[in-house]
Backbone as CSV, one residue per row, in Angstrom:
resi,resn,N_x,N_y,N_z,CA_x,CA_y,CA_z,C_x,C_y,C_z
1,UNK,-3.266,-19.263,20.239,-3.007,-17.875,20.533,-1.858,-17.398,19.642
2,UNK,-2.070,-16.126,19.106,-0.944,-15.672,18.268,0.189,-15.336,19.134
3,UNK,1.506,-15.277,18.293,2.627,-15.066,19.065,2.642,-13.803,19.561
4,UNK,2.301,-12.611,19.261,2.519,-11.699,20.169,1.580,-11.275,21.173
5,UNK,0.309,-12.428,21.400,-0.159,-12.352,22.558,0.229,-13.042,23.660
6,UNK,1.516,-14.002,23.373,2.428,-14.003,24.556,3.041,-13.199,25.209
7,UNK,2.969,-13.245,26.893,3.406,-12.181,27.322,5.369,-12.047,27.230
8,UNK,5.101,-13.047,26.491,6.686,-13.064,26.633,7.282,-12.318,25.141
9,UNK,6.820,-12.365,24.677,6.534,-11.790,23.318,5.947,-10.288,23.144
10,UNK,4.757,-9.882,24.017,4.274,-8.680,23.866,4.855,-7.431,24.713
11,UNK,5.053,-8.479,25.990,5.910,-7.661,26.564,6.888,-6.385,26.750
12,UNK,7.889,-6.746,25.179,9.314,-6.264,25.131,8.366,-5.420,24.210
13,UNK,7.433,-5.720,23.308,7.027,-4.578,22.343,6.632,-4.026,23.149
14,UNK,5.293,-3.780,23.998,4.643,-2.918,24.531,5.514,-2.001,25.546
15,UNK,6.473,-2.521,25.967,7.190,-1.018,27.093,7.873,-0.465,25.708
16,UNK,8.111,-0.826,24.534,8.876,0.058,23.609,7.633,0.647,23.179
17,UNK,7.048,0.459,22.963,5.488,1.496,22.510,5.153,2.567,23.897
18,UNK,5.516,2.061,24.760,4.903,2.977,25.915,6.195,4.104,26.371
19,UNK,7.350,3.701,25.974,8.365,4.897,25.769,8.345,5.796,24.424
20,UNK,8.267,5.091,23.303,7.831,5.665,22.281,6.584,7.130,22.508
21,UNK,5.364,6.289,23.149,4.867,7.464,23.486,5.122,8.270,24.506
22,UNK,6.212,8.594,25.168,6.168,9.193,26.095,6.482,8.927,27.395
23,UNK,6.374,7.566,27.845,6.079,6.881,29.073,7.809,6.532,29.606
24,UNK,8.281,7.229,30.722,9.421,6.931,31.433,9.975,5.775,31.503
25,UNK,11.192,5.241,31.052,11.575,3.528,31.246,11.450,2.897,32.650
26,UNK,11.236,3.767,33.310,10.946,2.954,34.888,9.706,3.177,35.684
27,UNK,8.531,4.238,34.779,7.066,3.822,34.589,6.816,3.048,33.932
28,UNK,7.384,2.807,32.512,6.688,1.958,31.442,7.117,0.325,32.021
29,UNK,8.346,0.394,32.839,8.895,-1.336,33.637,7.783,-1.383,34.833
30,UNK,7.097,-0.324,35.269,6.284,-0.795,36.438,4.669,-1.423,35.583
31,UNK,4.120,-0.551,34.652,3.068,-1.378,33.908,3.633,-2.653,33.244
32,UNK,4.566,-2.825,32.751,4.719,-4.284,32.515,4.936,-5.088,33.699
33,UNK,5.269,-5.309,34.544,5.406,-5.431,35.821,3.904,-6.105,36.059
34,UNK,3.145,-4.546,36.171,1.660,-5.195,36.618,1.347,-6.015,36.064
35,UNK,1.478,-5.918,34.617,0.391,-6.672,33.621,1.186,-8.328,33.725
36,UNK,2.700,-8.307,33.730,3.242,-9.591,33.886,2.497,-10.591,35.544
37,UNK,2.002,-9.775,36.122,1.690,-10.316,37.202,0.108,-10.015,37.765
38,UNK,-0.708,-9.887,36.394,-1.598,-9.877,36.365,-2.548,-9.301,37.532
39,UNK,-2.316,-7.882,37.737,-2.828,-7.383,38.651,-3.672,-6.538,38.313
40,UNK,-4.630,-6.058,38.960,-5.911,-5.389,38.449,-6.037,-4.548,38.927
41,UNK,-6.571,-3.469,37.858,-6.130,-2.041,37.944,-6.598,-1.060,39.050
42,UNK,-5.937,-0.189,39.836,-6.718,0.497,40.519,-7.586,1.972,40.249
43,UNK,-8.463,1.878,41.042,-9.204,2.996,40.562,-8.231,4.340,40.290
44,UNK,-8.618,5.087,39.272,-7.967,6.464,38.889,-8.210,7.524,39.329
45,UNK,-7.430,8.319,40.040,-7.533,9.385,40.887,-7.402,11.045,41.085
46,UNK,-7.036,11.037,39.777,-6.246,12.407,39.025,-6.109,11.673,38.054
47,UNK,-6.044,13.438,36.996,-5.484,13.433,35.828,-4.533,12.762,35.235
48,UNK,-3.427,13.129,36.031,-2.217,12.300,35.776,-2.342,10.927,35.613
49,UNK,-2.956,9.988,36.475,-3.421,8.657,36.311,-4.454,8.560,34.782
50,UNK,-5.176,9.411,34.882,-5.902,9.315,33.809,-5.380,9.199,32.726
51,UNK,-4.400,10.260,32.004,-3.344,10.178,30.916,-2.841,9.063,31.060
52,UNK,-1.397,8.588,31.881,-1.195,7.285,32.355,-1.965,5.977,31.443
53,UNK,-3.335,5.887,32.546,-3.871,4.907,31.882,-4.183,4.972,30.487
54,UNK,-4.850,6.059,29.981,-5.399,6.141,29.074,-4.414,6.012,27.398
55,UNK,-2.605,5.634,27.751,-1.906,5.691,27.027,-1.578,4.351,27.392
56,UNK,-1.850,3.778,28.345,-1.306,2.203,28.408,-2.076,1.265,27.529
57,UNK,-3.444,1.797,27.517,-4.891,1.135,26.492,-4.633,1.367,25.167
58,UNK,-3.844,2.731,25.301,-3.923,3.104,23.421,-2.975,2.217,23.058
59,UNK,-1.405,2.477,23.518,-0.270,1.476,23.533,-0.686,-0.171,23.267
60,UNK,-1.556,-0.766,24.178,-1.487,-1.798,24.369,-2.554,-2.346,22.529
61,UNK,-3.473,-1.491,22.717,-4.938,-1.472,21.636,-3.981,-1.545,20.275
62,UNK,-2.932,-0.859,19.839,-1.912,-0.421,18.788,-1.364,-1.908,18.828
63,UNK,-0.625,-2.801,19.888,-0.328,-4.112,19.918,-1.015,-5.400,19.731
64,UNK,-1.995,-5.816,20.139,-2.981,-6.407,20.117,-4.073,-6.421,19.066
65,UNK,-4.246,-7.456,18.160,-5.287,-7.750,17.145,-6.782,-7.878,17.425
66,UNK,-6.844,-8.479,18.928,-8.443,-8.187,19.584,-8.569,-8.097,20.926
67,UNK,-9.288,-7.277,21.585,-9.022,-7.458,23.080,-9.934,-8.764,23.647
68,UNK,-10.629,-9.418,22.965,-11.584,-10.359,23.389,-10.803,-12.031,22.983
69,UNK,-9.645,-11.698,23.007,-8.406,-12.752,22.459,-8.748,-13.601,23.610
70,UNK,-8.707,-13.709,25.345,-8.486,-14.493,26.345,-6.736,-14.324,26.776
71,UNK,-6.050,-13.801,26.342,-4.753,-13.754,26.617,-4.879,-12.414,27.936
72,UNK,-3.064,-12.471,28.971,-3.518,-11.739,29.713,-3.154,-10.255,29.265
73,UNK,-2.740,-10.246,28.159,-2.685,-8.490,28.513,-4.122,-7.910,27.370
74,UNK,-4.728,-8.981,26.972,-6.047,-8.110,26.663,-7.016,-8.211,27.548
75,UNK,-6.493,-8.759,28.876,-7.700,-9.284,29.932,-7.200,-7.826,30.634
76,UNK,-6.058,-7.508,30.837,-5.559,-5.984,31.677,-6.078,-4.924,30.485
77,UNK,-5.584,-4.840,29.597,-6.227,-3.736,28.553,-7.990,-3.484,28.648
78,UNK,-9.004,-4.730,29.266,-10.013,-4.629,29.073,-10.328,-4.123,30.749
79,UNK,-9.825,-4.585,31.486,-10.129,-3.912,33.216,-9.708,-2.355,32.890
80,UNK,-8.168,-2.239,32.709,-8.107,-0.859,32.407,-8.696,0.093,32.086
81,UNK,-9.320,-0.301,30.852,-10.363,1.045,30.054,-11.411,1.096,30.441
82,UNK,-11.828,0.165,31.478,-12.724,-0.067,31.583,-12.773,0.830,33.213
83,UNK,-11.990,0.745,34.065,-11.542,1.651,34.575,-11.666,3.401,34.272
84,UNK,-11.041,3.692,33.152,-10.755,4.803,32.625,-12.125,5.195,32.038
85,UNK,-13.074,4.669,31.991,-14.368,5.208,31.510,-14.848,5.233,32.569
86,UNK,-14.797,4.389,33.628,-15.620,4.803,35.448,-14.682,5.974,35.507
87,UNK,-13.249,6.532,35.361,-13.162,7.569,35.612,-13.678,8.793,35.125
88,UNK,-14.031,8.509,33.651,-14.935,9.663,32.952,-16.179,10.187,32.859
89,UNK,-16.890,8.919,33.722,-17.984,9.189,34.398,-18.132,9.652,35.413
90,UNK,-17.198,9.775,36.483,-17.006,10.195,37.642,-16.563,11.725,37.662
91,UNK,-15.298,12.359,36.641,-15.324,13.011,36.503,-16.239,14.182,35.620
92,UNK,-17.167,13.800,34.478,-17.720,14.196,34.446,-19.195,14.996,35.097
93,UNK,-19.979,13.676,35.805,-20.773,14.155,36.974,-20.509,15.102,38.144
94,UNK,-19.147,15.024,38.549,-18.057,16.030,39.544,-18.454,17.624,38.664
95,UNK,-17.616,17.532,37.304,-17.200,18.857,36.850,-18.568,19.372,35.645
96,UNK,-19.171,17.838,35.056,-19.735,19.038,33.893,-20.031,18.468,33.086
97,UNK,-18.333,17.999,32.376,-17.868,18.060,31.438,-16.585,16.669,31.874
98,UNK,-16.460,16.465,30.274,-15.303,15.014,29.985,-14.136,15.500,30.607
99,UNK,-13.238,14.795,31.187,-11.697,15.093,31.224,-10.881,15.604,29.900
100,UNK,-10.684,16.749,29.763,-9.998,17.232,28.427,-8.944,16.146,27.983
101,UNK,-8.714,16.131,26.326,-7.626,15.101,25.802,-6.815,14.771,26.973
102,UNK,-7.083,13.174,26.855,-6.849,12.195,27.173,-5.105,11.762,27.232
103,UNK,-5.254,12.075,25.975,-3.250,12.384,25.199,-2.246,12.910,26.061
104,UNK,-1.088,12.614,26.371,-0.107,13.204,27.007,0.264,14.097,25.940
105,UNK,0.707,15.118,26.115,1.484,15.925,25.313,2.427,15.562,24.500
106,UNK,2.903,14.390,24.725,4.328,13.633,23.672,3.179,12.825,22.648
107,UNK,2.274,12.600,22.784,1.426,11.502,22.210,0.482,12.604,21.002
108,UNK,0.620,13.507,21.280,-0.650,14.439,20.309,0.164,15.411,19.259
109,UNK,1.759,15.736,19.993,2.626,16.429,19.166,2.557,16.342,17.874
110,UNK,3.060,14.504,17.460,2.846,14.548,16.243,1.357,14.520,15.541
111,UNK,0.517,14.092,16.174,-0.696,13.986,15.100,-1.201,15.192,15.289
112,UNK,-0.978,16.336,15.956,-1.920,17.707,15.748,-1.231,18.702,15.339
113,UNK,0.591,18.373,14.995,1.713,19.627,14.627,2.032,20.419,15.050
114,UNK,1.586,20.774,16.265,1.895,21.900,17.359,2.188,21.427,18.277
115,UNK,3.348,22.165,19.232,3.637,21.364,20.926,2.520,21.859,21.515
């Protein structure tokens, strides 16, 4: 296993990627938290969760060389999204239509140039 698919190792990067994008230092300590203790994700319930998750996958996807590694935070990265697409199915059949960008607002700033 490569070194930064130790969690001891990926760890300290991934809550700095998940503040980087946006993510509160004492949200981004509760997903490492989970993922250190390998807990499995709960279903998504709102938007807010949706963003949430959907920045912990990007975060984590940006860290990680493959999610099909066997290590545990590509085993949480793969429940997660996997998650987050039962939510986009769910919400879609509900409303219509997809859950609009996915992106928190700190996360799209820079790549679209407008707040």
């Amino acid at each position: 296993m490569e070194p930064h698919q130790q969690l001891s190792v990926f760890l300290p990067v991934f809550k700095a990627g998940l503040i980087k994008n946006g993510m509160s230092e004492n949200e981004a300590d509760f997903v490492c938290i989970s993922v250190a203790m390998r807990t499995h994700p709960r279903k998504i319930t709102s938007i807010r969760e949706y963003q949430d998750a959907w920045l912990v996958c990007h975060t984590m996807e940006d860290i990680l060389t493959t999610l099909d590694d066997g290590s545990e935070a590509a085993t949480f990265c793969t429940l997660l999204g996997q998650t987050v697409i039962d939510y986009e199915d769910a919400y879609h059949a509900e409303f219509g239509h997809w859950p609009l960008n996915a992106a928190t607002p700190e996360m799209t700033y820079g790549q679209t140039g407008s707040a």
